[in-house]
C-alpha positions as CSV (number, residue, x, y, z in Angstrom):
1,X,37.3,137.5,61.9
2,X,35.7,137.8,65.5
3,X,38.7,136.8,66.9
4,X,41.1,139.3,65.2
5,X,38.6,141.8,65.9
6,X,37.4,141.3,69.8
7,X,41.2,140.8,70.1
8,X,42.1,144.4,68.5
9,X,39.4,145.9,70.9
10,X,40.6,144.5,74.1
11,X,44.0,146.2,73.4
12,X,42.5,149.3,72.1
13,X,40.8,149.4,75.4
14,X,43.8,148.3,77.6
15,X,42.4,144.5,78.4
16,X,44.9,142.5,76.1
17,X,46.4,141.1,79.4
18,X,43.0,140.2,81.0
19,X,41.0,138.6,78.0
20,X,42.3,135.4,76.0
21,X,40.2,135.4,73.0
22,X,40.5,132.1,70.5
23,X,38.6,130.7,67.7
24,X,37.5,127.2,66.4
25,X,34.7,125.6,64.2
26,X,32.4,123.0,65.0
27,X,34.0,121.1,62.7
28,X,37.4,119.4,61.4
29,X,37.4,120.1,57.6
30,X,39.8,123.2,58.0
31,X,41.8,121.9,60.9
32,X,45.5,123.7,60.3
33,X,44.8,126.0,57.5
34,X,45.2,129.8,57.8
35,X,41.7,132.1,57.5
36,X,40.3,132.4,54.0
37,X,42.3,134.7,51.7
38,X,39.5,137.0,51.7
39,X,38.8,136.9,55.0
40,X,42.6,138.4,55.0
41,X,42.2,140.8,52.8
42,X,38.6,142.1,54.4
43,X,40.6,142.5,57.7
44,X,43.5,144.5,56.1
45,X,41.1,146.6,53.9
46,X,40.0,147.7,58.0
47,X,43.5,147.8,59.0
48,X,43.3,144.0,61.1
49,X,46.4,141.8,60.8
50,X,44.5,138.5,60.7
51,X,47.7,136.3,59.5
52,X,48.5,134.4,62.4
53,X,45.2,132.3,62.8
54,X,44.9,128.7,62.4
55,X,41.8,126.9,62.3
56,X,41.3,124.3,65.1
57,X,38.4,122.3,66.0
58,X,36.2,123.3,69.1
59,X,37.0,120.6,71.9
60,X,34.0,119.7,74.6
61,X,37.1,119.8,77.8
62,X,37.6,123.5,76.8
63,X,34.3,124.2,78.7
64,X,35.6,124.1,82.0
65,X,38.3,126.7,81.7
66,X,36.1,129.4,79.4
67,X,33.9,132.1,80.9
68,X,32.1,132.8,77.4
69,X,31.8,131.1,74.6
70,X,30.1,132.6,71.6
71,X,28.9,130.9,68.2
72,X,28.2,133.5,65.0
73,X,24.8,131.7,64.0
74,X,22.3,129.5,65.6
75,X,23.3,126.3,64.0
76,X,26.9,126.6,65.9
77,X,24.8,127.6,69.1
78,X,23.0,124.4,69.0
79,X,26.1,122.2,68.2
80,X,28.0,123.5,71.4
81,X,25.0,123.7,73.5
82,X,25.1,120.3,72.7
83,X,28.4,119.5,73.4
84,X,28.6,121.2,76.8
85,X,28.5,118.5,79.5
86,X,26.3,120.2,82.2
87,X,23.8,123.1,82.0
88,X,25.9,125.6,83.5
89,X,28.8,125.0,80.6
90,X,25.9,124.9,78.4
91,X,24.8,128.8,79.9
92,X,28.0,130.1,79.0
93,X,27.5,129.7,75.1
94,X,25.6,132.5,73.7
95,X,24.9,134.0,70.1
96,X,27.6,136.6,69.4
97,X,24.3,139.4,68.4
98,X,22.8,138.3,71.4
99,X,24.7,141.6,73.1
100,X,23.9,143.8,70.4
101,X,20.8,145.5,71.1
102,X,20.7,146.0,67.0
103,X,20.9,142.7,65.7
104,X,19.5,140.7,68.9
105,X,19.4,136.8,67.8
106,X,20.2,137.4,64.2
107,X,23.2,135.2,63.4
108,X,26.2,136.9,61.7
109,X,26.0,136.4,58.0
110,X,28.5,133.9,56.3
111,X,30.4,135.4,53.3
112,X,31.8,132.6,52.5
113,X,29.9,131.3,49.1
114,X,29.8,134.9,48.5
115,X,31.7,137.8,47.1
116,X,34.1,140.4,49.1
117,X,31.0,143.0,49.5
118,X,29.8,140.5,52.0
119,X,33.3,139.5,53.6
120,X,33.1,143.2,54.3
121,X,29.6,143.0,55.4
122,X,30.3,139.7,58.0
123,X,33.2,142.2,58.9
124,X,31.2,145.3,59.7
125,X,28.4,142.8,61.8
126,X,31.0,141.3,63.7
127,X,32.5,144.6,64.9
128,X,29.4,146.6,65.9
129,X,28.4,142.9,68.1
130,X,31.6,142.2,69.6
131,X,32.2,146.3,70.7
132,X,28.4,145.1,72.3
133,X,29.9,142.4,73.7
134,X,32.9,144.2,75.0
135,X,31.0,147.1,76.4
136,X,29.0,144.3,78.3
137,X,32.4,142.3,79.8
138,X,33.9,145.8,80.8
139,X,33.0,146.5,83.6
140,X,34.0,143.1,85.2
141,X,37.4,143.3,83.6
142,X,37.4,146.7,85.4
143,X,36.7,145.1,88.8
144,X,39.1,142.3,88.0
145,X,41.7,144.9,87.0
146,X,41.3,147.1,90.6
């Protein structure tokens, strides 16, 4: 979902060239597969065209060529904190909420043993944090783009 949706907003604001914007769990047990059906059908229902993901495992070597990286709940924070190999790879992750003056250290809710009220719900959270998120990043992309 966070990926679809920060990837929609940096074309709806002109950026799609400037931001590369990719997904992966902490873990291997989805490796391959394509988003949850209803994680599909949430995205649709809010006119996203989620269909080309594919799950894919975070790798530690990925540090050194990211700017951000950003984890949806505390428990993925502290894995990839973690995993980074020197502090300042391990300043670069941060809590996706953590730019949402809203929902400040809250972690995103996971609809996942849940019904499609709360895929919605994970959806609706993700948007108002990443347009945070975006809103903070703009003005460098700006400066980058002059």
């Amino acid at each position: 979902m966070a990926e679809t949706v920060f990837r929609a907003i940096a074309r709806e604001e002109g950026f799609e060239d400037s931001v590369e914007v990719t997904s992966a769990g902490t873990g291997d047990w989805h490796v391959g597969e394509r988003a949850d059906p209803r994680t599909l059908t949430a995205l649709i229902r809010r006119d996203y065209d989620g269909s080309a993901h594919r799950a894919k495992q975070f790798e530690p070597s990925w540090f050194a060529d990211l700017d951000l990286v950003i984890a949806l709940d505390r428990s993925h924070e502290r894995v990839l904190r973690a995993w980074a190999p020197t502090e300042q790879e391990r300043a670069k992750v941060h809590l996706l909420t953590a730019f949402d003056p809203d929902r400040a250290g809250l972690d995103v809710a996971d609809p996942y043993y849940s019904d499609d009220a709360m895929f919605d719900h994970t959806l609706a959270q993700i948007e108002h944090s990443a347009r945070a998120l975006f809103a903070q990043i703009r003005p460098a992309l700006r400066q980058g783009a002059a």
